[in-house]
C-alpha positions as CSV (number, residue, x, y, z in Angstrom):
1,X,7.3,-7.8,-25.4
2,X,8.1,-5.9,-21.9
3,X,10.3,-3.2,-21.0
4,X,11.1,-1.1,-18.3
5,X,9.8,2.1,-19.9
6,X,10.2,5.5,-17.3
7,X,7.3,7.1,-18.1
8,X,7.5,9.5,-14.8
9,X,10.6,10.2,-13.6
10,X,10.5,12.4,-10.5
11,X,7.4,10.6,-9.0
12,X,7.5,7.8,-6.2
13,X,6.6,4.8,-9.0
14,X,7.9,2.4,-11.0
15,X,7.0,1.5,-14.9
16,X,6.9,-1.1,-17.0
17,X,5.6,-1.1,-20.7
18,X,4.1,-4.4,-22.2
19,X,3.7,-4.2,-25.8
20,X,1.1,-7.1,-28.2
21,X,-0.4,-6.7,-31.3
22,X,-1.6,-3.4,-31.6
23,X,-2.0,-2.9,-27.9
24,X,0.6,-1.2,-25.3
25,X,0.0,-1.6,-21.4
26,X,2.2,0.3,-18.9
27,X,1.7,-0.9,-15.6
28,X,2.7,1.8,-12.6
29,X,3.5,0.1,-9.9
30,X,3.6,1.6,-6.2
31,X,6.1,-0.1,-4.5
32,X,5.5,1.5,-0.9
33,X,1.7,-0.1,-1.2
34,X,2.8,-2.4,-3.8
35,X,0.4,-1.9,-6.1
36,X,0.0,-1.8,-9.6
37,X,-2.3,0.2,-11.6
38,X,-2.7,-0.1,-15.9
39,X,-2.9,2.0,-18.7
40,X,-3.8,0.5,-22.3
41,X,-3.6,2.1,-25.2
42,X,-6.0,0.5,-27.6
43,X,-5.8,2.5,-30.8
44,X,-6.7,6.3,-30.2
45,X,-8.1,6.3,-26.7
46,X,-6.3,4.8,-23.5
47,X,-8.4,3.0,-20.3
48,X,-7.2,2.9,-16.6
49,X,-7.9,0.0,-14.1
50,X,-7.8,0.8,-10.4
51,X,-5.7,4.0,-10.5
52,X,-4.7,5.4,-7.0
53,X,-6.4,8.9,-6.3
54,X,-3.6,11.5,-8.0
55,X,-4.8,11.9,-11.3
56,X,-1.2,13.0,-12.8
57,X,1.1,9.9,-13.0
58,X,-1.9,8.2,-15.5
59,X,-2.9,11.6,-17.4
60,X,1.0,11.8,-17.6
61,X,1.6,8.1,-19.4
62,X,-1.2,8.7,-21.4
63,X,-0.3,11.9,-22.5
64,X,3.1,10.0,-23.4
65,X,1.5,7.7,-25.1
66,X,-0.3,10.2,-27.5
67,X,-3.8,9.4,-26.9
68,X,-6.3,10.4,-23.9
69,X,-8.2,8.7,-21.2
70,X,-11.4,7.4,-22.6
71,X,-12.3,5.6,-19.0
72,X,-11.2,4.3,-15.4
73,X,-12.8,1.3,-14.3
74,X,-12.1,-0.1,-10.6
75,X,-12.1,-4.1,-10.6
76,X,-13.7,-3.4,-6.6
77,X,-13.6,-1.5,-3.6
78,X,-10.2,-1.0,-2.6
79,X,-9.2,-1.1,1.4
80,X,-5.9,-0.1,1.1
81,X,-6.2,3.4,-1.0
82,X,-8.8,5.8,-2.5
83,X,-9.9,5.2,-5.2
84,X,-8.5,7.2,-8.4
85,X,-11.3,6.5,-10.7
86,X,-13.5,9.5,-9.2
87,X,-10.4,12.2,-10.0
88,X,-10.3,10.7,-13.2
89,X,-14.2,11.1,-13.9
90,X,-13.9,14.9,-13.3
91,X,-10.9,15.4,-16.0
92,X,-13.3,13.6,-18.0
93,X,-12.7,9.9,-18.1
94,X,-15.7,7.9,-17.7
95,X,-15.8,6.2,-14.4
96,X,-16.3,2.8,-14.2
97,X,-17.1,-0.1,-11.0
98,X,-18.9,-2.8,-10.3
99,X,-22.8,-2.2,-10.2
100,X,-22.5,-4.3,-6.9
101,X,-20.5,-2.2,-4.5
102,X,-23.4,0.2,-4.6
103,X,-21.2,3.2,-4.9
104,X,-23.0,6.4,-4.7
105,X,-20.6,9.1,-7.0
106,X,-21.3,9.2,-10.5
107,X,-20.0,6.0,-12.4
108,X,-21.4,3.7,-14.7
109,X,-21.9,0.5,-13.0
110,X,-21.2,-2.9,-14.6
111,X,-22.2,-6.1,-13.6
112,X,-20.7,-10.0,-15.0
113,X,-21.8,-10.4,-18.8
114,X,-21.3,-6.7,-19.7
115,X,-19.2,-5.7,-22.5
116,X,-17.4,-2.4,-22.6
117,X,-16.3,-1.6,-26.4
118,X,-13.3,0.1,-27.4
119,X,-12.4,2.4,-30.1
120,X,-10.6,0.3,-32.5
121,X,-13.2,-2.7,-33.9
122,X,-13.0,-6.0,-32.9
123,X,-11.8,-4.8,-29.3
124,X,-13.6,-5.0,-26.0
125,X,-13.4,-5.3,-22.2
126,X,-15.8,-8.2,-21.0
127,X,-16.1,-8.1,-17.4
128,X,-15.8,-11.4,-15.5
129,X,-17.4,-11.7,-11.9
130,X,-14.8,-12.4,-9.9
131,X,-15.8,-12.6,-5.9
132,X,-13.4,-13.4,-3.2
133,X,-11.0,-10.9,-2.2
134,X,-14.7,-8.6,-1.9
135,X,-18.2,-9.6,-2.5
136,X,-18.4,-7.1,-5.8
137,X,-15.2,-8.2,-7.1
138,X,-15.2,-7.9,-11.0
139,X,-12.2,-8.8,-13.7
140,X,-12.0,-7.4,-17.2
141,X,-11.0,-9.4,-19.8
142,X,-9.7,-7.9,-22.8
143,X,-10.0,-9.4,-25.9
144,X,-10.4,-9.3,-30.2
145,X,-11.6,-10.9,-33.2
146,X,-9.5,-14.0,-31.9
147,X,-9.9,-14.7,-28.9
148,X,-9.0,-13.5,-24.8
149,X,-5.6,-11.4,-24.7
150,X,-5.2,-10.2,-21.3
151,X,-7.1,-10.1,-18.1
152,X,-6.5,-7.4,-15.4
153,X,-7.8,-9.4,-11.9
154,X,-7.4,-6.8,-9.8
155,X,-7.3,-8.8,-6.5
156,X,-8.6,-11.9,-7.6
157,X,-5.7,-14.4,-8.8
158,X,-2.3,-12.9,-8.4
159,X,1.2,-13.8,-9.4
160,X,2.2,-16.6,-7.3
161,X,-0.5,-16.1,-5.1
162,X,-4.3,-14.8,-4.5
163,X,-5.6,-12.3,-2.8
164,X,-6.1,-12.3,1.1
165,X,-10.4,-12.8,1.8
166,X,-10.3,-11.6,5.6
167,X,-10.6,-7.7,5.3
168,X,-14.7,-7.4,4.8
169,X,-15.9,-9.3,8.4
170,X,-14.5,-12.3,10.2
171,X,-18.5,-14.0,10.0
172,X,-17.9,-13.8,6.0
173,X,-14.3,-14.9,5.7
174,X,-14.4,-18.4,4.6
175,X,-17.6,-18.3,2.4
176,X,-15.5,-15.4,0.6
177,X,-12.7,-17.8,0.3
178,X,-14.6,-20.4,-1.3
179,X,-16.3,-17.9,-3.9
180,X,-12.1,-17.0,-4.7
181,X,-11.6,-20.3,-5.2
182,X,-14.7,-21.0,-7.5
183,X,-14.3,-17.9,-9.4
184,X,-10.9,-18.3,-9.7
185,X,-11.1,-21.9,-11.4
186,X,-14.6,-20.9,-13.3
187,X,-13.8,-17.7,-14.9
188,X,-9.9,-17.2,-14.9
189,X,-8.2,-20.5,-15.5
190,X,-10.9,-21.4,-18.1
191,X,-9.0,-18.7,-20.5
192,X,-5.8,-20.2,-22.4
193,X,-2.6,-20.2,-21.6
194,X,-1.4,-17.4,-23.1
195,X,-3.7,-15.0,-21.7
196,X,-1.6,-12.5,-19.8
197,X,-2.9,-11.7,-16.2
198,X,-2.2,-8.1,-14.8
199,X,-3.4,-8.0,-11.3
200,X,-3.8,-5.0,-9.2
201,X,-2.2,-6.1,-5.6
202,X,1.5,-7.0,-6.1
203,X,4.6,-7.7,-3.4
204,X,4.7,-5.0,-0.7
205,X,0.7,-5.4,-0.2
206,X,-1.0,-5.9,2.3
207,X,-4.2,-7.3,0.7
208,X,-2.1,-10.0,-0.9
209,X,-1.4,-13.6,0.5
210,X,2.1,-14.3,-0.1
211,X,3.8,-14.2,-3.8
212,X,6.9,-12.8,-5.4
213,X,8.1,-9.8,-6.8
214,X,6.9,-10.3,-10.4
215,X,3.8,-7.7,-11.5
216,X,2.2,-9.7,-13.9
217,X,1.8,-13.4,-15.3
218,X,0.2,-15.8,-17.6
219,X,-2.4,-17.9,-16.8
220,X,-0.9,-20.9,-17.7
221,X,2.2,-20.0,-15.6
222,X,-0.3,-19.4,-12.4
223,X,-1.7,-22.8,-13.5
224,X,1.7,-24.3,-13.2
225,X,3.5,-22.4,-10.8
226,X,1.0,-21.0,-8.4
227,X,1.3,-23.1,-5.2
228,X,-2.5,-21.9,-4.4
229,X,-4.2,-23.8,-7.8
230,X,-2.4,-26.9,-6.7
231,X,-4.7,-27.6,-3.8
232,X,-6.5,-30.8,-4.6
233,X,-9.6,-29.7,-3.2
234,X,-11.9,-26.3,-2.3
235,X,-11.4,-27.3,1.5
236,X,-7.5,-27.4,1.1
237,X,-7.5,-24.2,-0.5
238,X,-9.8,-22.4,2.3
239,X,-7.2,-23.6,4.7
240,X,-3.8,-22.7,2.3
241,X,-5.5,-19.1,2.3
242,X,-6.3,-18.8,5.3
243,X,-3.2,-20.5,7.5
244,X,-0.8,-18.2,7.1
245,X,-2.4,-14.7,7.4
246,X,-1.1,-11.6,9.4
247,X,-2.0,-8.4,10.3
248,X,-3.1,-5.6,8.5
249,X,-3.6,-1.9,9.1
250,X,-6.7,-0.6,10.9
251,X,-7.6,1.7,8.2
252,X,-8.1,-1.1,5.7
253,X,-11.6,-1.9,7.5
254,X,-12.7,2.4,6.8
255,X,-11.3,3.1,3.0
256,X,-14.1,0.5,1.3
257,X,-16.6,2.5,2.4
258,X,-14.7,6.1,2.0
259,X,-14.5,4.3,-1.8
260,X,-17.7,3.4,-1.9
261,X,-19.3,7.1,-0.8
262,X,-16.6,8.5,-3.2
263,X,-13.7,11.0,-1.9
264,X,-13.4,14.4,-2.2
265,X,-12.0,15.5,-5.8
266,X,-8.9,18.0,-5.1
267,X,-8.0,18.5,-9.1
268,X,-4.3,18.9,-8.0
269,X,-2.9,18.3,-5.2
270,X,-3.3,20.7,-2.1
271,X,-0.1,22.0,-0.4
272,X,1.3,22.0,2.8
273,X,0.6,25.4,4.8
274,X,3.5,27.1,6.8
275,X,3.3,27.2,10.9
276,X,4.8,28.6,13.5
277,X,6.3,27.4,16.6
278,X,2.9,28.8,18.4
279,X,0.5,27.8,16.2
280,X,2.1,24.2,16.4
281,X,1.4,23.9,19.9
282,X,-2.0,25.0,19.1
283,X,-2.7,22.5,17.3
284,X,-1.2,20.5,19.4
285,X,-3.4,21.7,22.5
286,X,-6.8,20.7,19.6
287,X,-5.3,17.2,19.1
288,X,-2.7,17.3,16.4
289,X,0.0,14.5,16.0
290,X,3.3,15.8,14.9
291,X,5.1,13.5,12.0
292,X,9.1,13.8,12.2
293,X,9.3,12.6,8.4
294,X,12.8,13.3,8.4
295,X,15.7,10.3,8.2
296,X,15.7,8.2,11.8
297,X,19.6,9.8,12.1
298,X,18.1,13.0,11.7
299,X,15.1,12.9,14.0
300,X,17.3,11.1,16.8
301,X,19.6,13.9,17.0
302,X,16.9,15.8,18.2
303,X,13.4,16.1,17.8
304,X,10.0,17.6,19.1
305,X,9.4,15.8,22.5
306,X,6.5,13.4,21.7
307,X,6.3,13.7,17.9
308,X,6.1,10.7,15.7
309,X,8.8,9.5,13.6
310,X,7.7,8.3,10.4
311,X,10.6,8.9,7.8
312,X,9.0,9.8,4.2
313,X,9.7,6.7,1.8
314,X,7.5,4.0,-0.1
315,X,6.0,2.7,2.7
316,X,5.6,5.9,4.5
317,X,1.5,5.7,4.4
318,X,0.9,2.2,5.5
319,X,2.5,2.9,9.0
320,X,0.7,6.4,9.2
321,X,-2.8,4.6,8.7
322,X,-1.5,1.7,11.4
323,X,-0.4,3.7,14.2
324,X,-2.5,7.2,13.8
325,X,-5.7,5.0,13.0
326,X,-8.1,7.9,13.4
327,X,-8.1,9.3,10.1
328,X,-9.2,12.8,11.5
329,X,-6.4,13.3,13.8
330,X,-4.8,17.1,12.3
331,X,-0.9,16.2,11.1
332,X,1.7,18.5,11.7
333,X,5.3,17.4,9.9
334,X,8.0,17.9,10.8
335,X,10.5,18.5,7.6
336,X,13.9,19.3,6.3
337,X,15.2,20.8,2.8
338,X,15.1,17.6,1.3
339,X,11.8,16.2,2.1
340,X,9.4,15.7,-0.9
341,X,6.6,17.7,0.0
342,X,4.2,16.7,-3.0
343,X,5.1,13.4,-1.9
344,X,4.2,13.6,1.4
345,X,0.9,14.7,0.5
346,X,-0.1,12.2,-1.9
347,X,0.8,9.5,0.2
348,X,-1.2,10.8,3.2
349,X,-4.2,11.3,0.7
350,X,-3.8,8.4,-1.2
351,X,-4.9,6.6,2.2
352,X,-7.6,9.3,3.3
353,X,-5.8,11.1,5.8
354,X,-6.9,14.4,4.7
355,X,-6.2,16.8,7.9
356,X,-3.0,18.4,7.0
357,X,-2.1,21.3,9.4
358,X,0.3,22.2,8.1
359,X,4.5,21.7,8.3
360,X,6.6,23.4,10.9
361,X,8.7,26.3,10.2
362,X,12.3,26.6,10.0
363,X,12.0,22.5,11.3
364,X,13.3,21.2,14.3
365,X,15.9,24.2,14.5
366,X,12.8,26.9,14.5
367,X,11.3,24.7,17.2
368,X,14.3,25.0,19.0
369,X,14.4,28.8,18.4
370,X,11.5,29.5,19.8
371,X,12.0,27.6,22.9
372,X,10.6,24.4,22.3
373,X,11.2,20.9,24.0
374,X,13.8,18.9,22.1
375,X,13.9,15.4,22.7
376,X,17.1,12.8,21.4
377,X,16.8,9.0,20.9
378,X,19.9,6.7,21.2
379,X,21.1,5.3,17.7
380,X,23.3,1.9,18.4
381,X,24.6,-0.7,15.6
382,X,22.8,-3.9,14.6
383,X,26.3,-5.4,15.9
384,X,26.7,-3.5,19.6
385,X,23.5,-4.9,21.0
386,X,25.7,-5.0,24.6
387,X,23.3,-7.5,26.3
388,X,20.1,-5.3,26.2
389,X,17.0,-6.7,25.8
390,X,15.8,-6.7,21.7
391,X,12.3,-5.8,20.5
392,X,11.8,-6.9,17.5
393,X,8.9,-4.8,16.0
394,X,8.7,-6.7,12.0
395,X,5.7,-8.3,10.8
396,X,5.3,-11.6,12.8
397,X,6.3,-13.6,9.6
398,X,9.2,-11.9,9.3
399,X,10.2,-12.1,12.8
400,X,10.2,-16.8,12.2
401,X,12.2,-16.3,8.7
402,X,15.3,-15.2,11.2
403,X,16.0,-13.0,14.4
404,X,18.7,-11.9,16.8
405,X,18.3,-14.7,19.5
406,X,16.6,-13.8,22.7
407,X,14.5,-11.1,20.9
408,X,10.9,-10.2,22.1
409,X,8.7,-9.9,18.9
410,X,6.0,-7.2,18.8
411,X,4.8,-6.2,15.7
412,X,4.7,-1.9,15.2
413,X,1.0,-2.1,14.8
414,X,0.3,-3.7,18.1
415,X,2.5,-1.5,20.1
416,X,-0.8,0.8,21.2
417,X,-2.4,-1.9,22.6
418,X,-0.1,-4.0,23.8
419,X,2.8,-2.2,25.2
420,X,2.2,-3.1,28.9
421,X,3.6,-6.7,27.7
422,X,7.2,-5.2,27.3
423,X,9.7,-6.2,29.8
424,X,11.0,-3.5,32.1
425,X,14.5,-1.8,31.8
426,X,16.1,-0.2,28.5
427,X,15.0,-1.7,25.3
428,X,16.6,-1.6,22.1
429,X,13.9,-1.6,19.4
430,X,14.6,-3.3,16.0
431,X,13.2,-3.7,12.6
432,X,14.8,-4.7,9.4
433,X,17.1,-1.2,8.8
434,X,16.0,1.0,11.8
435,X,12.6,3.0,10.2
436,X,10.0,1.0,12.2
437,X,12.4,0.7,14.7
438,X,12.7,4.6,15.5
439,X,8.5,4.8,14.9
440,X,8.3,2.4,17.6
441,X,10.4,4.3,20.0
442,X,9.0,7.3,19.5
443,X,5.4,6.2,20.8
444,X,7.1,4.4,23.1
445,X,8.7,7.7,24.3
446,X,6.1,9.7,23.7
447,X,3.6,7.5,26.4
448,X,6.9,8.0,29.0
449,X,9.3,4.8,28.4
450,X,12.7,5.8,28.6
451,X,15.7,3.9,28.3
452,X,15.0,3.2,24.8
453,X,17.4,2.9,21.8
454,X,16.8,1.8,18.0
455,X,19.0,-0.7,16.2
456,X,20.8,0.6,13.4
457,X,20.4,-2.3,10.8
458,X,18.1,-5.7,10.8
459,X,19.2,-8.7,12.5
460,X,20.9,-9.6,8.9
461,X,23.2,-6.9,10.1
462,X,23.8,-8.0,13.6
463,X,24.8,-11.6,12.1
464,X,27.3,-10.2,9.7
465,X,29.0,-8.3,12.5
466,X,28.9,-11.0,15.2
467,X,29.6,-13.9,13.3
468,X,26.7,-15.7,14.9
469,X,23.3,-17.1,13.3
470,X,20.1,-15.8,13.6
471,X,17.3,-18.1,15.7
472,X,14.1,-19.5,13.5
């Protein structure tokens, strides 16, 4: 039995509640990274697998569900957020990881074999070793007096798809792929049918090889519908993998080993500390990066010259960590009276960026007070393109699925290094609504382009108002 089950209203995730025997699993799902993490309630004592690093949204369903956190295990070491488990440990979970990412903050380490017992008899988490997506991959396998019931993989086998094998070093890239596809086929689709699979990286990630929307599975129905456990061969399924991966942000290659030394416990989240006009430029002068996280109408109507424009939504962190890659770089935000503050904090945390100067004052008008350079960016729509040359800034596998004919294609995170390559004369940058469009501009401006304007709308949007179809 599943239902959607809103277990946090007010917080940036999405819930589902899956109910069997005498067990209830909510998944909370993080549609910006798109992950999900798990809570199971086995009779008086819930666990968590791979929680992201605010303790409140799990503490919260668990406290929902009447019973407290006995422990948080993580099924590896996550590249694309910090790990929760830690935060967890010190409101008085027991932590929980694999014995083979050699993490050095207090956990109990467990290794393939190991049985974790839970409070009701006749239930236990076995944990399955499950390398591939990471060298020290694990799975835990949940199951009773009869038999396997559920399996949370983590980033092992996913719904419709498995999890990508490039983010540890290019030298160990395909022997990691062939370990996914053994482990896969020796511990995972040995259990029956019926055996529900709950896997950590979902839609929206960018540890994930293709898939769907769905957050969980079966593993018969991966048998049967996954595309990847069709290959006929180990060899086929290397190059299936492999084929058709992109790009992924920089700071995936830092957060394993941020996870693997163990982050800083905060207890509750910190919050943003008020600045001035002055001390802006201050921190400015000592290497600060100003984040506009207002709405792209907003910030084009005027803006801090030079500041970055990165509105706050669910995807928010992931273009932070891409185009600020130093994770030390001081952020100043930029904010109006609708931003999310608590929000904006988790997200920058929940990725490691942890130098938060502070938020301007009074916002762009304050700034404008006190005598500061305002900059505006052209806003035209998806339909009025007028001849100007389109830079379409999507992920390169969006880019082939359809685009405004003519269009260069440059992905957001390549724009640092690669913006020489952009043909001269006034650009109109594009994305699929106008977000990575307007973050591209503004680094565009902000290393001295002009001429720049950001499509309103996707090329979806240009085709509806021009009648014409979009080139493949």
């Amino acid at each position: 039995m599943t239902h959607t089950a809103d277990f946090l209203p007010g917080h940036a995730f999405t819930t589902h509640q899956l109910a069997f025997g005498d067990v209830t699993v909510v998944a909370i799902t993080d549609e910006g990274l798109g992950n999900t993490s798990w809570v199971a309630r086995v009779g008086d004592e819930a666990f968590v697998v791979d929680p992201e690093r605010d303790p409140v949204p799990y503490q919260t369903v668990a406290t929902t569900l009447g019973v407290d956190i006995g422990f948080s295990a993580d099924t590896h070491l996550h590249a694309d957020f910090v790990t929760g488990t830690p935060e967890l440990g010190a409101a008085g979970a027991r932590p929980v990881a694999s014995a083979a990412g050699k993490s050095t903050w207090p956990h109990h380490g467990v290794s393939p074999g190991d049985v974790l017992d839970l409070t009701v008899d006749g239930w236990a988490l076995q944990v399955l070793g499950t390398p591939g997506h990471t060298p020290e991959h694990v799975a835990y396998l949940l199951t009773d007096d009869d038999g396997p019931k559920a399996v949370f993989t983590g980033g092992s086998l996913l719904v419709g798809a498995v999890a990508r094998t490039d983010l540890i070093d290019p030298d160990d890239t395909e022997a990691l792929t062939r370990a996914l596809y053994r482990s896969i086929h020796r511990e995972l689709l040995a259990l029956p049918d019926d055996v529900l699979v709950l896997p950590t990286h979902g839609a929206g990630s960018f540890c994930t090889a293709a898939g769907g929307e769905q957050r969980w599975t079966t593993v018969g129905d991966e048998r049967r519908a996954n595309p990847l456990m069709s290959a006929p061969d180990e060899d086929t399924f290397v190059r299936w993998v492999l084929d058709p991966l992109g790009s992924y942000p920089p700071y995936f290659l830092r957060l394993r080993d941020v996870n693997r030394l163990g982050p800083r416990i905060y207890g509750a989240l910190p919050s943003l500390s008020p600045l001035s006009a002055e001390q802006v430029v201050e921190q400015c002068d000592r290497g600060a990066v100003v984040v506009d996280v207002r709405p792209v109408a907003c910030y084009a109507a005027g803006h801090v010259a030079g500041s970055l424009s990165d509105s706050l939504r669910p995807q928010f962190a992931s273009w932070l960590g891409w185009v600020v890659p130093d994770s030390a770089t001081p952020l100043v935000f930029v904010t109006d009276e609708h931003t999310d503050r608590r929000e904006l904090v988790r997200q920058c945390l929940n990725i490691g960026y942890e130098n938060l100067a502070g938020e301007l004052t009074g916002g762009i008008d304050g700034w404008r007070a006190a005598g500061g350079d305002v900059a505006s960016t052209t806003l035209v729509d998806a339909g009025e393109l007028d001849g100007r040359t389109v830079v379409d800034v999507r992920q390169r596998n969006e880019f082939i699925t359809g685009h405004v004919p003519g269009a260069e294609s440059m992905e957001l995170g390549a724009l640092g290094d690669e913006r020489g390559a952009l043909p001269d004369g006034p650009l109109v940058l594009m994305c699929g609504h106008g977000e990575r469009a307007a973050t591209a501009a503004s680094l565009l401006e902000a290393a001295g382009r002009s001429g720049l304007a950001v499509a309103v709308g996707g090329p979806d949007g240009w085709a509806e108002a021009t009648g014409q179809q979009l080139a493949r």
